[in-house]
NUTOR-806250 format. One record per residue (C-alpha): x, y, z; residue in three letters; residue number from 1. Coordinates in Angstrom, 2 decimals, m for minus. Layout:
REM residues N
R         X         Y         Z    aa     i
R         X         Y         Z   ALA   NUM
...
END
This chain:
REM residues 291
R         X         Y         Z    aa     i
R   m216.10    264.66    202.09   UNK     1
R   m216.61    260.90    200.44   UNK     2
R   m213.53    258.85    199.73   UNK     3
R   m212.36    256.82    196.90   UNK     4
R   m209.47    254.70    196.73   UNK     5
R   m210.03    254.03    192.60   UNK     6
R   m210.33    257.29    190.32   UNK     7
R   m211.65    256.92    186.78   UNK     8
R   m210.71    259.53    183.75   UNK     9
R   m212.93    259.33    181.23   UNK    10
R   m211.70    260.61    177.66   UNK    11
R   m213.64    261.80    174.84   UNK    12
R   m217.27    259.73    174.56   UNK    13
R   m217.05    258.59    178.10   UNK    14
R   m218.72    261.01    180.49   UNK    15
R   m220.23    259.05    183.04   UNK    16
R   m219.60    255.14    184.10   UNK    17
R   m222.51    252.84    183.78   UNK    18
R   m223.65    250.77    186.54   UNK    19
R   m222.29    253.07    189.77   UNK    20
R   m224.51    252.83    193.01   UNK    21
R   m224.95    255.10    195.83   UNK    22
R   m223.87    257.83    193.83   UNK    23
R   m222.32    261.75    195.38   UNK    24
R   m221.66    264.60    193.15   UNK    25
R   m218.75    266.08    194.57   UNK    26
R   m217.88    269.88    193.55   UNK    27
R   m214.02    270.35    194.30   UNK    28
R   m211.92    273.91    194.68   UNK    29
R   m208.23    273.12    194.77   UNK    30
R   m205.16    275.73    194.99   UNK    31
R   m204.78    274.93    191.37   UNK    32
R   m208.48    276.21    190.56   UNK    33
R   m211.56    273.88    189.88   UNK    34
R   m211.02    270.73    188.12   UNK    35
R   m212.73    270.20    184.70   UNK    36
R   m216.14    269.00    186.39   UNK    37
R   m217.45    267.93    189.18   UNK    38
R   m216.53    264.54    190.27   UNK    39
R   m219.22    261.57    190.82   UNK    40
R   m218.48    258.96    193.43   UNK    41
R   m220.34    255.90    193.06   UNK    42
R   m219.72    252.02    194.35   UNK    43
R   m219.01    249.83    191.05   UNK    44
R   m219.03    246.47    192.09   UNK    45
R   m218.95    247.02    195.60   UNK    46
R   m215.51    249.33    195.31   UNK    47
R   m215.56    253.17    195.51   UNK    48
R   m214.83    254.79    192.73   UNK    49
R   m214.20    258.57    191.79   UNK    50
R   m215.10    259.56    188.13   UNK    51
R   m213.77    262.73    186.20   UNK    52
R   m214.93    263.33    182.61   UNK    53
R   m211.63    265.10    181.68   UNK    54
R   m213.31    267.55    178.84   UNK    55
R   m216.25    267.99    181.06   UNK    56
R   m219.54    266.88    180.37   UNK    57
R   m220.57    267.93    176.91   UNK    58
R   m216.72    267.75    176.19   UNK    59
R   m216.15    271.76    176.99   UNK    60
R   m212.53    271.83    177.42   UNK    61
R   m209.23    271.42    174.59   UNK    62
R   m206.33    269.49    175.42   UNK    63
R   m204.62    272.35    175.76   UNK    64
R   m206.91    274.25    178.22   UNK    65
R   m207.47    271.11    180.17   UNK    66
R   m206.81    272.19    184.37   UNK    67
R   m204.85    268.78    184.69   UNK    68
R   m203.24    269.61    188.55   UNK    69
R   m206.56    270.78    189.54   UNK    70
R   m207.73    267.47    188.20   UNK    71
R   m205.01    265.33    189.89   UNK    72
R   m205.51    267.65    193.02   UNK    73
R   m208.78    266.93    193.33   UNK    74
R   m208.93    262.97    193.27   UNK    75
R   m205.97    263.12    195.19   UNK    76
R   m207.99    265.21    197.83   UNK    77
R   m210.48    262.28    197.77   UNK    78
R   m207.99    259.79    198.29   UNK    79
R   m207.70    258.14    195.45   UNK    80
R   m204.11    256.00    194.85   UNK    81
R   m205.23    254.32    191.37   UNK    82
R   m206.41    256.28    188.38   UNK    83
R   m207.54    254.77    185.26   UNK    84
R   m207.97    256.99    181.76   UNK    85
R   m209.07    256.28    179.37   UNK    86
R   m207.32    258.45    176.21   UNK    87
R   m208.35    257.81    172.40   UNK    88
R   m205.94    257.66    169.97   UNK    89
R   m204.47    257.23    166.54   UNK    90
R   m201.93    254.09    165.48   UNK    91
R   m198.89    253.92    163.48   UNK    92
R   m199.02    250.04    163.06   UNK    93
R   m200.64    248.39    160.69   UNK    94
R   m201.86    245.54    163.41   UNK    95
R   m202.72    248.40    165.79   UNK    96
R   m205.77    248.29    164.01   UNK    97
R   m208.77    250.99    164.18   UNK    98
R   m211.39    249.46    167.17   UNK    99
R   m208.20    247.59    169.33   UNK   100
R   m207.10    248.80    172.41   UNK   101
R   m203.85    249.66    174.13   UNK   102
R   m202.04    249.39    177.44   UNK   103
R   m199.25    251.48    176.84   UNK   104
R   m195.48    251.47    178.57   UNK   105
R   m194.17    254.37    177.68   UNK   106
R   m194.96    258.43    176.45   UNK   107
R   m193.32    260.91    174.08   UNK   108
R   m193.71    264.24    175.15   UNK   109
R   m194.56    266.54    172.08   UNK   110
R   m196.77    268.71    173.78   UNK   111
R   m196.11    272.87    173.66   UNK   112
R   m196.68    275.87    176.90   UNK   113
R   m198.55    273.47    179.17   UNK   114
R   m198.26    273.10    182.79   UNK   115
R   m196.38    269.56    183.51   UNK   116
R   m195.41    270.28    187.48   UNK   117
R   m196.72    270.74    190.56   UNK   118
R   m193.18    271.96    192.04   UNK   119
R   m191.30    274.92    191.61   UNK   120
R   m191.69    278.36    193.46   UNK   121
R   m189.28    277.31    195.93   UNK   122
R   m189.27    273.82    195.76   UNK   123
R   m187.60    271.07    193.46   UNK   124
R   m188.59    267.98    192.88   UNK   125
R   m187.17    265.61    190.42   UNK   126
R   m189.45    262.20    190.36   UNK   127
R   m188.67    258.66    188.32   UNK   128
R   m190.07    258.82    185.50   UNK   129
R   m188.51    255.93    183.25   UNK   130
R   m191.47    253.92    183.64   UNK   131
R   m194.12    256.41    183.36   UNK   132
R   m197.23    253.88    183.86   UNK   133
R   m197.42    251.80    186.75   UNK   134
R   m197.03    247.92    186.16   UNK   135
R   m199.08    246.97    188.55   UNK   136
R   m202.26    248.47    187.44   UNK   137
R   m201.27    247.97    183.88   UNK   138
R   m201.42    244.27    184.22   UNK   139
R   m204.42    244.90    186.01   UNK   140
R   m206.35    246.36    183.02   UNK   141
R   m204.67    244.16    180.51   UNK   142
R   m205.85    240.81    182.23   UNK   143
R   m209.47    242.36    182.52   UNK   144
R   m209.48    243.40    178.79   UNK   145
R   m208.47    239.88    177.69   UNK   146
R   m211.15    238.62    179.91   UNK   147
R   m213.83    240.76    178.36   UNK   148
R   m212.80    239.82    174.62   UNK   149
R   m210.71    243.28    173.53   UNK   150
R   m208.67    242.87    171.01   UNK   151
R   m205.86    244.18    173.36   UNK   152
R   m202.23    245.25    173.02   UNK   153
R   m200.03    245.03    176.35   UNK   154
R   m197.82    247.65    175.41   UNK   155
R   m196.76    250.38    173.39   UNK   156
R   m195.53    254.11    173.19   UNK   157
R   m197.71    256.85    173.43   UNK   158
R   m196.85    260.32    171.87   UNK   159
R   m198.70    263.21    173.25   UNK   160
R   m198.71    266.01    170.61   UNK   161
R   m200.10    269.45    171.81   UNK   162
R   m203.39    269.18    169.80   UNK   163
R   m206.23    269.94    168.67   UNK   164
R   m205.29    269.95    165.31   UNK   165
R   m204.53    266.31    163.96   UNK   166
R   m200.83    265.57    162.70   UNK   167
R   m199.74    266.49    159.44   UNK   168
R   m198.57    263.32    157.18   UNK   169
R   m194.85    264.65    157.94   UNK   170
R   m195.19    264.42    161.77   UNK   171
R   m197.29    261.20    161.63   UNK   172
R   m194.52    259.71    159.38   UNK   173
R   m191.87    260.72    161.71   UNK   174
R   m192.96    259.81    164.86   UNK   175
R   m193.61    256.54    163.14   UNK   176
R   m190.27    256.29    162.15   UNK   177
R   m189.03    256.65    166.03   UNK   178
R   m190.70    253.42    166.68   UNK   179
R   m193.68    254.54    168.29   UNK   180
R   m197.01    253.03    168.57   UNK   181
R   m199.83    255.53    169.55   UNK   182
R   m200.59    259.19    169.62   UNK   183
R   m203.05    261.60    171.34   UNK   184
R   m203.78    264.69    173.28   UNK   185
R   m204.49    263.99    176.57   UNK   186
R   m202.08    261.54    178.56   UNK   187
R   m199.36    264.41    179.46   UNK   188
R   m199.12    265.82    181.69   UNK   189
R   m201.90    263.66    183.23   UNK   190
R   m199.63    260.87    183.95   UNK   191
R   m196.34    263.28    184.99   UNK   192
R   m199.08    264.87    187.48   UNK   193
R   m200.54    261.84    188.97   UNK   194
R   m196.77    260.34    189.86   UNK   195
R   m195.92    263.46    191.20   UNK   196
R   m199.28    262.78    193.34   UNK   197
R   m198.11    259.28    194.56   UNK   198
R   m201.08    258.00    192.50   UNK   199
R   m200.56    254.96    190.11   UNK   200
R   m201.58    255.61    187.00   UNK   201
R   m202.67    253.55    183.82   UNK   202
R   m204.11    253.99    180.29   UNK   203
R   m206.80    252.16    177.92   UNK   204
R   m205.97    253.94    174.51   UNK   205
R   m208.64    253.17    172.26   UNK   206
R   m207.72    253.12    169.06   UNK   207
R   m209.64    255.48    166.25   UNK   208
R   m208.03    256.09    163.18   UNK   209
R   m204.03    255.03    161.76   UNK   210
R   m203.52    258.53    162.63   UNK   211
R   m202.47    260.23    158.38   UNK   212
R   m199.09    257.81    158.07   UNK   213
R   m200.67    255.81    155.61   UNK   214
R   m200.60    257.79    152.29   UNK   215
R   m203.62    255.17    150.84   UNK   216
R   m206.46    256.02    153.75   UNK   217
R   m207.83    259.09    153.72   UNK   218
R   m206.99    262.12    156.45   UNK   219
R   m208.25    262.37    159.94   UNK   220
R   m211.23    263.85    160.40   UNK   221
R   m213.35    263.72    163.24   UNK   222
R   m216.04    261.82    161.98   UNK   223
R   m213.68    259.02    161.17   UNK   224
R   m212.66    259.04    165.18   UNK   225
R   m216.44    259.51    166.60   UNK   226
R   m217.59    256.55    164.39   UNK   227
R   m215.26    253.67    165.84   UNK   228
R   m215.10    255.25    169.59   UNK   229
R   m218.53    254.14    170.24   UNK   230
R   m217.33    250.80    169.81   UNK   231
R   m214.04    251.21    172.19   UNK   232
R   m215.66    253.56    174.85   UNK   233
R   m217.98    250.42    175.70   UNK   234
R   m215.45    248.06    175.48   UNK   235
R   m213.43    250.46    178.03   UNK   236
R   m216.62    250.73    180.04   UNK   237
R   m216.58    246.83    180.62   UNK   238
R   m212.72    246.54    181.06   UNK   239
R   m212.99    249.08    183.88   UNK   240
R   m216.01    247.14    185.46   UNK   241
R   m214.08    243.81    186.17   UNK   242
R   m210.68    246.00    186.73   UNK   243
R   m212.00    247.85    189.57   UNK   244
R   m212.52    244.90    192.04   UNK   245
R   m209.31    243.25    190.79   UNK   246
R   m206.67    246.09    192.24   UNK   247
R   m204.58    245.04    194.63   UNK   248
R   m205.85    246.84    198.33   UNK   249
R   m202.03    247.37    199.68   UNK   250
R   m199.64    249.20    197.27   UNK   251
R   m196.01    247.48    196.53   UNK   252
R   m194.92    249.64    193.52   UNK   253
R   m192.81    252.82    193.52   UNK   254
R   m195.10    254.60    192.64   UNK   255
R   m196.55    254.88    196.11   UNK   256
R   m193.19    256.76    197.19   UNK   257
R   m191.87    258.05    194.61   UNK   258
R   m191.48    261.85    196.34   UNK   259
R   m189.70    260.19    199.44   UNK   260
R   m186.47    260.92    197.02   UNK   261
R   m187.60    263.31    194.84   UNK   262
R   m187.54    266.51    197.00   UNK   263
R   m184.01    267.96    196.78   UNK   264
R   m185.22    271.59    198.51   UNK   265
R   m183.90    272.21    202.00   UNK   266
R   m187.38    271.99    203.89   UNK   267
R   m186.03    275.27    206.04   UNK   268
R   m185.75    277.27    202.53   UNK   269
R   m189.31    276.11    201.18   UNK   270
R   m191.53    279.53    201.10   UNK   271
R   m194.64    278.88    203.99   UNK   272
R   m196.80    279.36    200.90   UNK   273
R   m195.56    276.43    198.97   UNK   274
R   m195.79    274.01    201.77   UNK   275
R   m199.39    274.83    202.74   UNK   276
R   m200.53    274.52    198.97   UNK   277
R   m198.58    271.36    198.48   UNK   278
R   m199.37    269.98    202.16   UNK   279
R   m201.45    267.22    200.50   UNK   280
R   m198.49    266.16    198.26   UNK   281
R   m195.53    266.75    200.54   UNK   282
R   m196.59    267.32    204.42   UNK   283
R   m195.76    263.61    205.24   UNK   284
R   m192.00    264.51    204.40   UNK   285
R   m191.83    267.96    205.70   UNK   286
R   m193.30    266.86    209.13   UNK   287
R   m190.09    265.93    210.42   UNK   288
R   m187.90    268.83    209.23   UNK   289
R   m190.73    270.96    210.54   UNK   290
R   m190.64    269.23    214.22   UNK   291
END
């Protein structure tokens, strides 16, 4: 099977990357089921790179119906370590302004019934989560975005709300009042997934709409979003471009280890089941209570 070190996410409006060379379809099964397409591996400027149109192509799959550990499984299986998404979303600041773009820092977790862990069934994990994006790779895709002209914002909070209906002007109002920056549908549990996988993980939110906060623009609709995504899903396209050759070949974040103190299951009690689905994820910390 072809390898990848970089994985690519693309959100709604970006279903394939521009520009990739040599390119593999790659069609996946995971323990988790099939992921929501197959995956394309391509070179983009001379680095491998895995790409995963999260809805699937012709955008086939809700928020809520999205098979996220199959997805993480899946570039995981491929070896990927860095994943870049790219998520659209609505702002609650006035200079968070319809066409910018966002690195965010942190999530809110407002999402309802879907699957956020790998673990349980036997075995506990409990990963660092403080920091839910990693820095690394988030300075990474800010520096690139200046570079390429973005009118870019190097940090923010992110609130995931369950979808796929847009917020009402209560929730909006509210979750502006908390301080926070962005919301969409898609970046949990993505990003809880892809720690839990050892992979670093970063977003470009593109900003659509201001989300229905603001009692003098008129309600979401998605016409309003499709109309200014164009715009951001090329700017992304570029960003990711000049970000791919830029990350770092040896890993010095956390985020690399983060299950070496995670794992708080005696390996003895862990069901034989559980470690053979989760070898990928877990074998290299097993092997020695297995010896």
């Amino acid at each position: 099977m072809p390898q990848a070190k970089i994985g690519v996410i693309g959100g709604t409006g970006l279903y394939d990357i521009e520009g990739l060379a040599d390119i593999e379809e790659v069609d996946i099964d995971t323990p988790f089921g099939k992921p929501s397409d197959t995956i394309t591996i391509g070179k983009l400027e001379g680095m491998k790179v895995a790409f995963l149109p999260r809805h699937g192509k012709g955008h086939r799959i809700s928020p809520s119906e999205l098979p996220v550990r199959a997805n993480i499984y899946a570039l995981k299986s491929l070896g990927v370590e860095h994943i870049i998404a790219v998520c659209l979303a609505g702002s609650f600041k006035q200079e968070i302004k319809p066409g910018h773009l966002v690195i965010p820092d942190q999530l809110i977790d407002r999402t309802k019934g879907r699957v956020n862990s790998f673990f349980g069934k036997g075995i506990v994990a409990h990963i660092a989560f403080a920091d839910p994006f990693c820095p690394t790779l988030c300075q990474v895709l800010y520096k690139s975005a200046k570079e390429v002209g973005a009118s870019i914002h190097p940090k923010g909070t992110f609130v995931v709300m369950e979808g796929p209906a847009f917020s009402t002007r209560a929730e909006s109002r509210l979750y502006r009042s908390w301080g926070a920056d962005l919301i969409g549908m898609t970046a949990l549990p993505e990003a809880k997934l892809a720690r839990e996988a050892e992979i670093c993980y970063a977003i470009i939110g593109c900003v659509t709409d201001y989300d229905s906060w603001m009692e003098r623009s008129e309600p979401v609709t998605i016409d309003v979003v499709l109309n200014t995504q164009h715009q951001n899903i090329d700017t992304a396209r570029k960003i990711i471009k000049l970000a791919v050759s830029r990350i770092p070949e040896k890993r010095t974040c956390a985020c690399a280890t983060v299950l070496q103190a995670a794992i708080v299951t005696d390996p003895e009690l862990i069901p034989a089941e559980q470690k053979k689905k989760l070898d990928l994820l877990i074998g290299k910390y097993l092997s020695k209570g297995d010896s």
